[in-house]
C-alpha atoms as one frame of an Amber mdcrd trajectory, in Angstrom:
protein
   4.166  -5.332   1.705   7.294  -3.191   1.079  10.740  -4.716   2.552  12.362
  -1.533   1.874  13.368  -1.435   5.539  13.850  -4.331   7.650  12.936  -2.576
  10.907  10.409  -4.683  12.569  12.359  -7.802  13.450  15.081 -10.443  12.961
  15.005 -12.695   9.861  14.760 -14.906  12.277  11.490 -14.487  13.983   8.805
 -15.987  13.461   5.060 -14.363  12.890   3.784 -16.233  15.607   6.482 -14.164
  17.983   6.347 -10.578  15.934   2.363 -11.026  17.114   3.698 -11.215  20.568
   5.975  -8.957  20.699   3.711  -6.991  18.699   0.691  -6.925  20.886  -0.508
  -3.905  22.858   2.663  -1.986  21.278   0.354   0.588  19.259   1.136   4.052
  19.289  -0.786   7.003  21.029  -3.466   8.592  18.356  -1.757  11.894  16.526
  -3.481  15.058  16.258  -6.243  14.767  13.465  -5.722  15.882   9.857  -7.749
  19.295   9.420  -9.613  17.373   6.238 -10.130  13.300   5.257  -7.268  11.133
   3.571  -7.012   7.688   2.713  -4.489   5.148   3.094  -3.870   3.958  -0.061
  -2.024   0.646   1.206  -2.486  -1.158   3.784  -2.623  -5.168   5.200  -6.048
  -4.807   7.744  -5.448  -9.056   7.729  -2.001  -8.711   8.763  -2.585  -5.764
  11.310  -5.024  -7.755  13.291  -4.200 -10.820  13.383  -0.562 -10.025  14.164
  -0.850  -6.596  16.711  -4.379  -6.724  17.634  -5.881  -3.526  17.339  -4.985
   0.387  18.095  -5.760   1.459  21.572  -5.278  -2.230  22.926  -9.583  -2.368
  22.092 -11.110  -5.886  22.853 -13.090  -5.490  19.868 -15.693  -8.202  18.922
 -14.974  -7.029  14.902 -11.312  -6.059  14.799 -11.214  -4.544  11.351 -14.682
  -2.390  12.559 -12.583  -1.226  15.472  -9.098  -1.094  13.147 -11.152   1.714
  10.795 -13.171   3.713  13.335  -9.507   4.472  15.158  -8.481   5.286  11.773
 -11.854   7.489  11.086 -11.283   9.686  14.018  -7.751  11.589  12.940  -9.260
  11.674   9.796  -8.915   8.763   7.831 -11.788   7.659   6.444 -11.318   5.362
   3.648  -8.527   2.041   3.139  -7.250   0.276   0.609  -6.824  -2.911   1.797
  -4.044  -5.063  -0.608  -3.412  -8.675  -1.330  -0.843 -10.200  -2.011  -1.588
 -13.744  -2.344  -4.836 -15.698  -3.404  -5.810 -16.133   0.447  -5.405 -12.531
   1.263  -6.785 -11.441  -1.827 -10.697 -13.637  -1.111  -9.902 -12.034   2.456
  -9.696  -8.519   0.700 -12.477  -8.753  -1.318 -14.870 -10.211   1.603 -13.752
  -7.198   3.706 -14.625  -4.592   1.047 -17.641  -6.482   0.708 -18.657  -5.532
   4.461 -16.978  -2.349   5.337 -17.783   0.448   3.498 -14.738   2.096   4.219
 -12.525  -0.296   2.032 -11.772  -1.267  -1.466  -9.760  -3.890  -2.328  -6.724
  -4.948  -4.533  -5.973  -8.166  -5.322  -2.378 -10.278  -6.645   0.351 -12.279
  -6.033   3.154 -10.510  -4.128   6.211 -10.682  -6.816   8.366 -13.081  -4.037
   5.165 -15.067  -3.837   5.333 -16.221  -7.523   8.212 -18.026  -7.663   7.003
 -20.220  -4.363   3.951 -21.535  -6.416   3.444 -24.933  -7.720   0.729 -24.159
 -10.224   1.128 -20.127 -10.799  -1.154 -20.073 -13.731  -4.007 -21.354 -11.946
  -3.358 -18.836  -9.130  -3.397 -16.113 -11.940  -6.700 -17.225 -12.876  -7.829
 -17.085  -9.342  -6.804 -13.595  -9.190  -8.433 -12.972 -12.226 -11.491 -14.084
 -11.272 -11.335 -11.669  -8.311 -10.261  -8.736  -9.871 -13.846  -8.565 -11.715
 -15.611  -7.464  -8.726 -16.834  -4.079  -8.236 -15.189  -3.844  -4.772 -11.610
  -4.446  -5.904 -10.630  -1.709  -7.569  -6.362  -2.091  -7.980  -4.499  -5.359
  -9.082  -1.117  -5.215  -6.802   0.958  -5.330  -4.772   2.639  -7.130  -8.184
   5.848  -5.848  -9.685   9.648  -7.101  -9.093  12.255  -7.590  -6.199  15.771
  -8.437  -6.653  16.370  -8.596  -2.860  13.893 -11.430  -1.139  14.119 -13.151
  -5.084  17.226 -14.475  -6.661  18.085 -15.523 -10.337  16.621 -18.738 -10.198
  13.320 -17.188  -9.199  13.249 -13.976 -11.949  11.675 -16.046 -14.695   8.208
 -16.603 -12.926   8.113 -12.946 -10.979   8.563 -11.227 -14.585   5.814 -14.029
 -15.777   3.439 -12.904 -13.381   4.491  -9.431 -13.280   3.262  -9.153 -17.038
   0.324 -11.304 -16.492  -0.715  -8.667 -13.795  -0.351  -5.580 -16.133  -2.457
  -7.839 -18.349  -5.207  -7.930 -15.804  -5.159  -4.953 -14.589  -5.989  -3.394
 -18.228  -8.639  -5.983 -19.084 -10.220  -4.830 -16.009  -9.461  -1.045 -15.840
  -7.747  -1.233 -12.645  -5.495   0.401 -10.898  -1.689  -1.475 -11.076  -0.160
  -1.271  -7.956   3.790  -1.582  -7.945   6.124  -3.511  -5.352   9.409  -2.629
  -6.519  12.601  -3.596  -4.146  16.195  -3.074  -6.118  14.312  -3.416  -9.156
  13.828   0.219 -10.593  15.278  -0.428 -14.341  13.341  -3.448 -14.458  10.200
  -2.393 -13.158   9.808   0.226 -15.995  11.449  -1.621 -18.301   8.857  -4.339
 -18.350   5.563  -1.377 -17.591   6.903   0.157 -21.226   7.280  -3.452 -22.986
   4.093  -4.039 -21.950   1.913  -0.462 -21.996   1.167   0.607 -18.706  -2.478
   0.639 -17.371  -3.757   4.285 -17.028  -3.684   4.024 -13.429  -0.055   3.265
 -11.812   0.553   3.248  -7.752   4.252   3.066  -7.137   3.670   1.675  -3.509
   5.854   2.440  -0.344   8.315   4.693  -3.723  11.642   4.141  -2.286  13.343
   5.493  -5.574  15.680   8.647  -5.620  14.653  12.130  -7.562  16.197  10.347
 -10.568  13.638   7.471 -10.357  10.972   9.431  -9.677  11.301  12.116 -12.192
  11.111   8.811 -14.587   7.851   7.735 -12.539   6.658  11.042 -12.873   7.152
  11.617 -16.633   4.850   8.424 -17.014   2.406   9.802 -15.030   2.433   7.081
 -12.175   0.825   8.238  -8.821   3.711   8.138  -6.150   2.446   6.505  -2.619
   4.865   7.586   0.165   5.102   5.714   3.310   6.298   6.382   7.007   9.772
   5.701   5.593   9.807   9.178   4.158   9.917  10.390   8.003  13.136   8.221
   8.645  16.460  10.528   9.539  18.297   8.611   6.680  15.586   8.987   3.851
  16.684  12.418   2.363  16.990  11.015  -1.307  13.514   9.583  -0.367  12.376
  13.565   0.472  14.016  15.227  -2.631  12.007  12.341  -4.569   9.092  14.067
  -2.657   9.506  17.259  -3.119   9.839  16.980  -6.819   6.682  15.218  -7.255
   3.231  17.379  -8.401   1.023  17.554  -5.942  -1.694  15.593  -8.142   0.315
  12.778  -7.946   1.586  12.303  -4.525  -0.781   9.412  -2.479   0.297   7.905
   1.287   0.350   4.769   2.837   1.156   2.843   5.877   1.733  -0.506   4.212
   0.446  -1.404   7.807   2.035  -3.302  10.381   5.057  -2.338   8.814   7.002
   0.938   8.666   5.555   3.145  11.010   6.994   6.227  10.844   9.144   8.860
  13.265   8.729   9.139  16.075   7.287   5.602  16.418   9.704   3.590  14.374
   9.894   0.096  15.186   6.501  -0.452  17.433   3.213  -1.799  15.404   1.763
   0.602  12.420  -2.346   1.268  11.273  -4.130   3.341   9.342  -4.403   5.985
  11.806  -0.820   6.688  12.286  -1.021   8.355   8.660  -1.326  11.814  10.026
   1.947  11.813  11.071   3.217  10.736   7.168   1.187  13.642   5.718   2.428
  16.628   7.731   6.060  15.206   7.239   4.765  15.624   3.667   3.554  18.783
   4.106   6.880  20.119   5.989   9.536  18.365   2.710   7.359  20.013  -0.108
   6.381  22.755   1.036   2.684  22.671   0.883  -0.055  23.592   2.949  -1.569
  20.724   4.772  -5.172  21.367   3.955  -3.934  21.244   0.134  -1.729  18.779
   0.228  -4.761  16.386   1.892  -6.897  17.669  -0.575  -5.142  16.590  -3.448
  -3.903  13.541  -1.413  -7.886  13.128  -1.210  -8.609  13.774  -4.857  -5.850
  11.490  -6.198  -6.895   8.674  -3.880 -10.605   8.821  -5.161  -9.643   8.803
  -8.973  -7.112   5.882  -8.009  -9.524   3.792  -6.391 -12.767   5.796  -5.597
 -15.906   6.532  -5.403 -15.971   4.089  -1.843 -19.225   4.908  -1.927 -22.265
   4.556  -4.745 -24.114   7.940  -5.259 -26.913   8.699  -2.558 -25.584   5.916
  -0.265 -23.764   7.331   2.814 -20.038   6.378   4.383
């Protein structure tokens, strides 16, 4: 999950009362993409259980119903993310059953701090992150805004244990980073990056993400990019090759223009990639191409040779 923008309630509410005031608030479907994306982060768990699912469906199998909305502008394959042990088993069952989703699994960086016995929970996420169907460790990284000083100590701890993982395993590292930019790199170059680095939800400047980009770590843009007040979020954009440019919803949260604030899924990406399309100047059946291509050498193949989607 990416707090870069606290748009979808009070600090003071309560999940139990976002899933009311949630439910039945979905969007209207946008116009199809002319070729298949993914969404390269996104909480199916969260989406659900907290806003039901798109189109207000009474759906016996939520998630089925979650991905075949999704499937029909064109987005045909999810990464679903944990970010705790629970979510993570949750993750990895889901993969397990719906071939449109792989998996990541981890401790959200504010999570780490909370735990009683974080080395066991490593070892829990560990054991996870061995299975064929999860193919990223993430959302893991830093946040100076939810986490204060007395917390640092164990988020860094279990930021670095993550990067281990993540290399024993040849996954994917997928990166929450709130008001943490300096840090975030500083500890990826301490350590030695995985080959494979997801910058979720970027919410860096061009300055940031010419440094992301010189690593060679994929850039995943959210609905925020859409937002009136995200231009140093759209120079970052337009900056970045094309080969390493992903999208996301980070679903429920940050749905993007011209449906900010009301409930986001999967299949309100459409509306991310043609804002995309318009700040770097690309042709959208390129830019979801490469958005395509990128996704698949990310996280990909979804599906073993000779066995259908």
């Amino acid at each position: 999950m990416c707090d870069a923008v606290d748009e979808m309630s009070e600090p003071t509410e309560s999940r139990s009362q976002r899933a009311a005031r949630r439910a039945g608030e979905f969007p209207p479907a946008p116009e199809p993409l002319p070729l298949p994306v993914l969404d390269s982060h996104t909480h199916l768990d969260i989406t659900v259980s907290e806003a039901g699912v798109p189109g207000g469906v009474d759906a016996t199998d939520p998630v089925a119903a979650a991905i075949d909305v999704a499937a029909a502008v064109g987005v045909d394959r999810l990464v679903q993310v944990g970010v705790d042990v629970a979510s993570s088993r949750w993750g990895v069952e889901a993969a397990g059953s719906y071939p449109a989703v792989v998996a990541t699994v981890a401790l959200h960086p504010n999570e780490a701090p909370r735990l009683a016995d974080l080395d066991g929970a490593l070892r829990e996420i560990e054991a996870l992150a061995a299975q064929d169907r999860v193919r990223g460790v993430g959302e893991t990284g830093m946040d100076r805004y939810r986490t204060g000083d007395e917390g640092r100590a164990a988020q860094e701890e279990s930021f670095r244990a993550h990067i281990a993982i993540a290399k024993r395993y040849g996954r994917t590292l997928v990166i929450h980073d709130r008001d943490a930019h300096a840090d975030v790199l500083r500890i990826l170059d301490d350590e030695g990056a995985p080959d494979t680095v997801v910058m979720h939800c970027f919410s860096g400047d061009a300055e940031f993400a010419t440094e992301c980009v010189r690593r060679g770590y994929l850039l995943s843009f959210a609905g925020t990019v859409t937002f009136a007040s995200a231009g140093a979020l759209r120079e970052a954009a337009a900056l970045t090759p094309l080969d390493q440019i992903l999208v996301e919803t980070d679903a429920p949260y940050l749905t993007p223009v011209p449906h900010r604030g009301r409930p986001n899924a999967s299949y309100l990406i459409p509306l991310t990639v043609r804002a995309l399309a318009a700040t770097t100047g690309t042709d959208l059946d390129a830019l979801c191409a490469a958005i395509s291509a990128t996704g698949e050498r990310a996280f990909g193949p979804w599906h073993p040779a000779g066995v259908p989607g």
